[in-house]
Backbone as CSV, one residue per row, in Angstrom:
resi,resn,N_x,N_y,N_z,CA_x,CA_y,CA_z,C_x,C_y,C_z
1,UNK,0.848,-1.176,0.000,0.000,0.000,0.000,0.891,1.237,0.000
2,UNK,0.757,2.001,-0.304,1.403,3.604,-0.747,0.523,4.779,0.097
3,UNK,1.110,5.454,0.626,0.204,6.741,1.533,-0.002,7.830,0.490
4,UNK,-0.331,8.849,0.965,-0.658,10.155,-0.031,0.425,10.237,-0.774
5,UNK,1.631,10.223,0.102,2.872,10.961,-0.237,3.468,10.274,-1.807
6,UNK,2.833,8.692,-1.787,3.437,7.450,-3.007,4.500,6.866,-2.281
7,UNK,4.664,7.100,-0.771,5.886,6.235,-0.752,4.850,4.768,0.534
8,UNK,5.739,3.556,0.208,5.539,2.467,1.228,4.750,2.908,2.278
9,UNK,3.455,2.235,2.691,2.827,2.570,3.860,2.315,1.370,4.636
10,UNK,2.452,0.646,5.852,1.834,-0.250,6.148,1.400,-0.324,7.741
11,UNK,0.349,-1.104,7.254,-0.959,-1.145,8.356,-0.774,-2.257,9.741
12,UNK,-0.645,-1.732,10.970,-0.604,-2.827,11.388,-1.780,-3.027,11.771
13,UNK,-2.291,-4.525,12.242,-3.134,-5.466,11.983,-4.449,-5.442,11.933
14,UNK,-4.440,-4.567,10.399,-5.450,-4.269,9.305,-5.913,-2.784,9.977
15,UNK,-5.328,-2.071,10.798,-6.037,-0.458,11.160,-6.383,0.152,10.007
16,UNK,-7.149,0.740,9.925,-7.302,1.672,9.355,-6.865,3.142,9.554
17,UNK,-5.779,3.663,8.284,-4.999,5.037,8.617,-5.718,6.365,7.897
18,UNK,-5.693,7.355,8.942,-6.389,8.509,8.430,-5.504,9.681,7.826
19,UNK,-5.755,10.445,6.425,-4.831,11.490,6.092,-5.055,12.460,6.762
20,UNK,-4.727,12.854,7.346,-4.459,14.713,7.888,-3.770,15.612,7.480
21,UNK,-4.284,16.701,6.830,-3.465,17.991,6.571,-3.379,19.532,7.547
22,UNK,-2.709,19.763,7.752,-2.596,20.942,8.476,-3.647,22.244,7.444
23,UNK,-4.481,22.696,8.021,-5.046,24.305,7.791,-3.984,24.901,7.530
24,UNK,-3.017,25.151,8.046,-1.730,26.132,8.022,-1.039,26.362,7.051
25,UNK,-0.497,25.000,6.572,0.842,25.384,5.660,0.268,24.091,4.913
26,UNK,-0.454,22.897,5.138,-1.013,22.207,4.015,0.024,20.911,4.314
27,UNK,0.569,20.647,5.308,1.151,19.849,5.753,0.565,18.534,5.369
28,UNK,0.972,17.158,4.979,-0.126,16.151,5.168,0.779,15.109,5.723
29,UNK,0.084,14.292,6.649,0.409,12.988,7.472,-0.438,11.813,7.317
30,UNK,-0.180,10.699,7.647,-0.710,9.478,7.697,-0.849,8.856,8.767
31,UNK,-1.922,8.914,9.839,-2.094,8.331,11.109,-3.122,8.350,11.482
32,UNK,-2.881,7.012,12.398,-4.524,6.838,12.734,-4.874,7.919,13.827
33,UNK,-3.780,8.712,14.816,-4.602,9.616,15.716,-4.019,11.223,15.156
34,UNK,-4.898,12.230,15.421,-4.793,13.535,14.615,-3.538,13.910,15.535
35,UNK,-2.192,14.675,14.824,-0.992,14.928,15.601,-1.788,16.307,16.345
36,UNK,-0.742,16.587,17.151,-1.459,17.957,18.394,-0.047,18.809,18.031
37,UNK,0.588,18.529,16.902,1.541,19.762,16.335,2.265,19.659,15.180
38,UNK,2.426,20.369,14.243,2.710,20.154,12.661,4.004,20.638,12.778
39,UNK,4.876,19.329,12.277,6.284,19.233,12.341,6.565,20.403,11.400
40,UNK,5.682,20.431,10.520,6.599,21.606,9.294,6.407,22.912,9.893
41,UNK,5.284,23.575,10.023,5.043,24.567,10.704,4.605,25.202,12.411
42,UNK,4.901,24.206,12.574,4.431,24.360,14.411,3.391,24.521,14.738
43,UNK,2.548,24.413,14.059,0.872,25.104,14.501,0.174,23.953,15.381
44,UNK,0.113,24.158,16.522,-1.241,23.532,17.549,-2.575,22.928,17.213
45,UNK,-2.469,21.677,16.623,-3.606,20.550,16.489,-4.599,21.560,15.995
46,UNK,-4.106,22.404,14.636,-5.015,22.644,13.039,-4.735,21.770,11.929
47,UNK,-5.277,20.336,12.662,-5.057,19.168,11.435,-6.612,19.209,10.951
48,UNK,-6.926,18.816,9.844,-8.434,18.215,9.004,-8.173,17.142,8.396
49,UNK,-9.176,16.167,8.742,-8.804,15.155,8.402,-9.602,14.644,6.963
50,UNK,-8.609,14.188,6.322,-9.133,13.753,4.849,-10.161,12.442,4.517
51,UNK,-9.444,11.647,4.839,-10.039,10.048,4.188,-9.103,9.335,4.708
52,UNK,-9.650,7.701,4.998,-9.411,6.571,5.666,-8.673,6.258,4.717
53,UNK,-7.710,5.084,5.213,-7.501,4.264,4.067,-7.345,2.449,4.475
């Protein structure tokens, strides 16, 4: 499986992973819980979350 980004992504045992992008700077991550701070821009848990996968 491949994440947003196209690179290798894998599930452990069968979770389902959620995309999140930062409001801010448009940041995007792959996890099942919403981060509470955006490595690229520092902004304080302004994640939206996209789609499961």
């Amino acid at each position: 499986m491949k994440n947003s980004q196209g690179k290798l992504a894998f599930s452990r045992g069968g979770m389902k992973v959620a995309v999140w992008v930062c409001k801010r700077c448009g940041y995007v991550r792959d996890s099942r819980c919403k981060p509470r701070k955006c490595p690229n821009c520092g902004d304080q848990a302004e994640f939206e979350k996209q789609e499961e996968k």
